[in-house]
C-alpha positions in Angstrom: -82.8 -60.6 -145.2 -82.7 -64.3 -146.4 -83.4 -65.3 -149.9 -87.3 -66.5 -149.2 -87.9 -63.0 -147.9 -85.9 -61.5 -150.7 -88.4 -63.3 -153.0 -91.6 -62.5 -151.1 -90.2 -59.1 -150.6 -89.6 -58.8 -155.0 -93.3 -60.2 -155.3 -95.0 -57.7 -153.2 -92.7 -54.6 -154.6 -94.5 -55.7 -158.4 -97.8 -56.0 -156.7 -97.7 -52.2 -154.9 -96.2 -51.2 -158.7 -99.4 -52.3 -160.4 -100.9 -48.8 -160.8 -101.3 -47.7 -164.3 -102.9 -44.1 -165.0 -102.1 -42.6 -161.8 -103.2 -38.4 -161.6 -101.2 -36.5 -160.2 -100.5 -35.5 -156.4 -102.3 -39.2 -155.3 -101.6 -40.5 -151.8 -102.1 -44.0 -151.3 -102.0 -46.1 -148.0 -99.8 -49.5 -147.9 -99.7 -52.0 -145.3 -96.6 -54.4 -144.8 -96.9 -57.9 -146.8 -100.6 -57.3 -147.7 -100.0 -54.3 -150.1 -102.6 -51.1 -151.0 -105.5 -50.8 -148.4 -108.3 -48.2 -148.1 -108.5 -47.0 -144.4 -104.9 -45.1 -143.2 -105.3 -46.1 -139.2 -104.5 -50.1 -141.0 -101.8 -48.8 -143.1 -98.3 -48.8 -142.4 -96.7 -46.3 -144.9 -98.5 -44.1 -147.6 -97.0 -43.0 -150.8 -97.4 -39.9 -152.4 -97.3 -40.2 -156.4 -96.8 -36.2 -158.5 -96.4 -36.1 -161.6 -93.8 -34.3 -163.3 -94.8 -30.5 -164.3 -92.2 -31.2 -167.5 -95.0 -33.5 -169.0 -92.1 -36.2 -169.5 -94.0 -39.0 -168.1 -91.5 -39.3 -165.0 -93.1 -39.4 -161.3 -91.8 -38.5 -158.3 -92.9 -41.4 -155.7 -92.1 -40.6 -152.1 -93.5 -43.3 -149.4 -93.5 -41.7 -145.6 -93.9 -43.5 -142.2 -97.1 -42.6 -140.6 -95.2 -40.6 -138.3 -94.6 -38.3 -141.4 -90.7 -39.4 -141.8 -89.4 -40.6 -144.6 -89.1 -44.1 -145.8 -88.0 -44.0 -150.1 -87.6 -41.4 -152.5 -87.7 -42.3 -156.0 -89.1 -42.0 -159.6 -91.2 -44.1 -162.4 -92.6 -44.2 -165.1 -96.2 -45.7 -166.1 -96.5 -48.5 -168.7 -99.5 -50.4 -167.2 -97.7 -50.6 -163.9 -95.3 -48.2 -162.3 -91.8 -49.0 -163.5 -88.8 -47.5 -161.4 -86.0 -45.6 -163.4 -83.0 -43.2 -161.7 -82.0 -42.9 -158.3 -83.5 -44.5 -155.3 -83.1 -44.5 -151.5 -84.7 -45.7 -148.7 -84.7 -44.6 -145.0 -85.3 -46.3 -141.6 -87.7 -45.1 -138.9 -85.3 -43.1 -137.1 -83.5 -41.3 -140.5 -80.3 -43.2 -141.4 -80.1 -44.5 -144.9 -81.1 -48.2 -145.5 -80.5 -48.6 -149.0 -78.9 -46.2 -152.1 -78.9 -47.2 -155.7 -80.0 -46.5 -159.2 -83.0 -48.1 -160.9 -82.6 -49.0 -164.6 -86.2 -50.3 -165.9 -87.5 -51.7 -162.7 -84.6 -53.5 -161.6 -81.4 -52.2 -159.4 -78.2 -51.9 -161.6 -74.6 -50.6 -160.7 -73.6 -50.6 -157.1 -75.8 -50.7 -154.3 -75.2 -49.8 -151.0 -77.1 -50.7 -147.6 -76.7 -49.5 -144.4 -76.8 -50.4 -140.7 -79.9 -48.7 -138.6 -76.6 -47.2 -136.5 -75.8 -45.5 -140.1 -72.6 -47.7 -140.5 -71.9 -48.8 -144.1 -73.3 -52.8 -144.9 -73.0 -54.0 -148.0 -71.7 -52.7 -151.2 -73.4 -54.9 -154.3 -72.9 -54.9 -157.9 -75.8 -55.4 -160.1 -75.4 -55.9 -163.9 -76.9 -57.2 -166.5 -74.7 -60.0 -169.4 -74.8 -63.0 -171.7 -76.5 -64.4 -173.9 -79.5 -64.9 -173.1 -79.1 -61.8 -170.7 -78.8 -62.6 -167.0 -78.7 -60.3 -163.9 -75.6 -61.1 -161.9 -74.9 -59.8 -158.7 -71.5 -59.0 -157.5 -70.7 -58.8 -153.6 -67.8 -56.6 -153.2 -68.1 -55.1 -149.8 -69.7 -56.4 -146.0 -69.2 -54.8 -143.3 -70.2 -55.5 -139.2 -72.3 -53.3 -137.5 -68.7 -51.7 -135.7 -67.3 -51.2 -139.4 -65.4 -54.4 -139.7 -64.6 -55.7 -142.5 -65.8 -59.2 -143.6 -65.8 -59.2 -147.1 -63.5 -57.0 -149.3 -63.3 -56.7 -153.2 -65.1 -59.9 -153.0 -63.4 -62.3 -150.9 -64.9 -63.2 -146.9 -67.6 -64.2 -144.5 -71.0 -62.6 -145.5 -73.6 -62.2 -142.4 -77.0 -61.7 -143.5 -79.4 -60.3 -140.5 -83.0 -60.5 -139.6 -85.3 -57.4 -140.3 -84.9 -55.7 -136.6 -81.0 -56.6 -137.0 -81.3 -58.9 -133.6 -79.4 -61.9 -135.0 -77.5 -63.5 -137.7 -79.8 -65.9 -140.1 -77.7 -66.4 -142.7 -73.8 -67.0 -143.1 -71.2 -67.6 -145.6 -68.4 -67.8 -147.8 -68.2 -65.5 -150.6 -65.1 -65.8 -153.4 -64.9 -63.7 -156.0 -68.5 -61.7 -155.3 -70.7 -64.5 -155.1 -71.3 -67.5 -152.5 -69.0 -70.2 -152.2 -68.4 -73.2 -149.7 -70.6 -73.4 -147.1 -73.5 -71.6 -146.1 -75.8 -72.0 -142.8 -78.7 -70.7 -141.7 -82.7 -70.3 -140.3 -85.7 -71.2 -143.0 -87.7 -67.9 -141.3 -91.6 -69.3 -140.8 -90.4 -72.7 -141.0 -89.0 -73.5 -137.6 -86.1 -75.3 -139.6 -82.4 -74.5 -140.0 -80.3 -75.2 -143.6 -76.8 -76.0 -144.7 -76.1 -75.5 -148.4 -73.2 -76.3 -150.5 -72.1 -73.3 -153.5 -69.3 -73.7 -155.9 -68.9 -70.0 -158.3 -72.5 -69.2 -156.8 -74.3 -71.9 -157.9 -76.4 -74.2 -155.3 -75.2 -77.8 -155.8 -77.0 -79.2 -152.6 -78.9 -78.6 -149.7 -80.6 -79.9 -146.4 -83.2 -78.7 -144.4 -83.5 -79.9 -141.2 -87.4 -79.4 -139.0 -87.9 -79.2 -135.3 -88.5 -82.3 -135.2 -85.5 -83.6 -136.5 -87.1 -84.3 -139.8 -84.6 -83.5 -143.2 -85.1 -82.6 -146.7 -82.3 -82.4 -149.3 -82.6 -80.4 -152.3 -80.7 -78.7 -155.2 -83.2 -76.2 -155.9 -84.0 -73.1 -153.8 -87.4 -72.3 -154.8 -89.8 -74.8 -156.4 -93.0 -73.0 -157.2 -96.0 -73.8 -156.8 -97.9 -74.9 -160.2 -101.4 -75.8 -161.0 -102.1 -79.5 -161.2 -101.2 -80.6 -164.9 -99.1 -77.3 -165.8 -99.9 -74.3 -167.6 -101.8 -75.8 -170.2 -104.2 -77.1 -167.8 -104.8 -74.0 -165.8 -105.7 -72.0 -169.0 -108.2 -74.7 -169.7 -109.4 -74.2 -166.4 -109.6 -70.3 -166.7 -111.4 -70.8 -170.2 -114.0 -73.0 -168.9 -115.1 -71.5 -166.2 -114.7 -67.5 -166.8 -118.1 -65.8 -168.2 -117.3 -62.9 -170.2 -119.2 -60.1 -168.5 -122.1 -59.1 -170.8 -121.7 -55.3 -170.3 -118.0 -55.2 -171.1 -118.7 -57.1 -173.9 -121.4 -54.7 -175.3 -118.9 -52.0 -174.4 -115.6 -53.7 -176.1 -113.9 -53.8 -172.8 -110.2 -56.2 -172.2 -107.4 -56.2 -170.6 -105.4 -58.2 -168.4 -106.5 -58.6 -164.7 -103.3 -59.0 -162.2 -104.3 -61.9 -159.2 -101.9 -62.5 -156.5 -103.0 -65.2 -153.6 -101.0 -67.7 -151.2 -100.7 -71.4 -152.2 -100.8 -73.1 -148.4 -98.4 -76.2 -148.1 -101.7 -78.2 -148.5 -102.0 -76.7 -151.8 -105.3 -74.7 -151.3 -105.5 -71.2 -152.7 -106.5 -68.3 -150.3 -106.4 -64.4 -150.1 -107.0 -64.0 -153.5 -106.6 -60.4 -154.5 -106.5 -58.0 -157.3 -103.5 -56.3 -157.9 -104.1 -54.4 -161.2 -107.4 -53.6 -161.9 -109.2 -53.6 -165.3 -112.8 -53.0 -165.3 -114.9 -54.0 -161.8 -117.0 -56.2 -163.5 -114.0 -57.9 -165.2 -111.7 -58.0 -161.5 -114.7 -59.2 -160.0 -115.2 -62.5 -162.4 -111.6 -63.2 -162.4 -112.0 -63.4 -158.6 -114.9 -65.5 -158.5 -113.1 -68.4 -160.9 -109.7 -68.3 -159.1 -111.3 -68.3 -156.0 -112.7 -71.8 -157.0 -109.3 -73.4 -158.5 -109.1 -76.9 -157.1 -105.4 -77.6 -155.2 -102.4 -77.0 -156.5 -98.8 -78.6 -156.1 -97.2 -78.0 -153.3 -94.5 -75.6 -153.2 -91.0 -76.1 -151.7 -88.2 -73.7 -150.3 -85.3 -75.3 -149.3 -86.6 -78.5 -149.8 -89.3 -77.7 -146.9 -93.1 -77.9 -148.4 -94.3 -74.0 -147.5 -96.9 -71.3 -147.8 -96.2 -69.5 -151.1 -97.0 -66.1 -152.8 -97.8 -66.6 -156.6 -99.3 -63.8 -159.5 -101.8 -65.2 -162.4 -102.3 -62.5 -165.3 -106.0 -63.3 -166.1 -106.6 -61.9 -169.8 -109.6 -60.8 -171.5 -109.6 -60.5 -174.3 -112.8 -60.0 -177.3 -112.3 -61.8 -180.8 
């Protein structure tokens, strides 16, 4: 999986977390890169949320192939949104292990292991958390080819990434002590362009994109995203300006904050607006209707290449 899908990937794993007051024994249908949907025959996986009979606030969250197989087994717990905690693992279609790790408030900490679909050890990551401010730092101790070769041990080698179906290479490296280093190549997936990147100690100190049509882009930042025109103070001018404060829930002294995810296209227009945590349907509804009308954004960029991005917007409401 390359970084862009990484990210889009992180994105959509907070969206289908945005369930807050969930009863217990609830099943609910997900489709791939769109998120929660109503009718099962679209879905791709369901999850089935129980809560814990202890009345410790834990849940049990198992999601299941539509075949009935297992795809993840873990637990949360609710604070507005479901936040992972304890141990996690996630299956492919045909039963081997994909992924096994330990969740520590939403995020993966400790060592990490994926697998091939063939069941053959992957990757072996380190995840922690240091500094000042704290930073999550990532530590790539062991890769592994689908035969059980080793490429990069106790830090040091050639790191393959792979596509989803595991068909081809997309992205490959150097790794020195656990984190990139030298060169790095690979395919800008959606973007019909390829990449070659320069790391010293895992930092990115510069890039080029190159387009099928032989067009390049240099860059020193991975991900520049997009941003309403004239910055955050300007989009909370346009949000107060144009949002109309539902009489009803003002009557009845209802807030909150309303989650909003939608694509920013390369052109900069705003599309598939949805709501990911819901308030009140009066108040999802009017949050809608005024980020459906936001005028274009800046562009954004990944790998230098202007592309189709997934963003979030926190709409608040809030009664003086």
């Amino acid at each position: 999986m390359n970084k862009l899908n990484f990210l889009l990937s992180v994105l959509l794993f907070f969206c289908l977390n945005a369930v807050a007051q969930v009863p217990a024994d609830t099943t609910y249908y997900i489709k791939k890169n769109v998120g929660y949907v109503k009718n099962k025959d679209s879905a791709d996986y369901k999850r089935v949320v129980t809560a814990s009979k202890s009345g410790n606030g834990i849940y049990q969250v198992n999601d299941y192939y539509m075949n009935g197989k297992k795809k993840s087994i873990g637990q949360t717990r609710m604070d507005k949104r479901m936040i992972y905690e304890g141990p996690y693992v996630s299956y492919y279609q045909n039963g081997n292990k994909e992924k096994e790790g330990n969740y520590v408030n939403d995020e993966l900490e400790g060592e990490v292991t994926t697998y091939y679909p063939n069941g053959k050890l992957y990757t072996t990551i380190v995840y922690k958390k240091e500094g000042t401010p704290v930073q999550r730092s990532e530590y790539i101790k062991t890769v592994k080819d689908m035969k059980g070769k080793n490429l990069v041990v106790n830090g040091k080698g050639k790191y393959l990434i792979y596509g989803d179906d595991f068909k081809e290479v997309t992205d490959e490296g150097s790794v020195s002590d656990g984190v990139y280093d030298g060169i790095w190549t690979g395919k800008n997936t959606g973007e019909k362009s390829t990449y070659s990147e320069t790391y010293a100690n895992g930092k990115l100190i510069s890039g080029k994109s190159i387009d099928d049509k032989g067009k390049s882009y240099d860059y020193t930042e991975l991900l520049v995203s997009p941003e309403f025109v004239g910055g955050q103070k300007a989009l909370s001018l346009f949000l107060g300006r144009n949002i109309k404060y539902p009489s009803k829930c003002q009557e009845e002294g209802i807030q909150g904050t309303v989650l909003l995810s939608f694509k920013v296209l390369k052109t900069g227009e705003v599309i598939n607006v949805r709501v990911t945590k819901k308030v009140h349907p009066e108040l999802d509804r009017e949050a809608l209707r005024v980020v459906k009308r936001s005028p274009l954004w800046k562009t954004g960029y990944y790998r230098g290449v202007p592309s189709d991005l997934l963003c979030n917007l926190p709409v608040r409401f809030v009664l003086d």
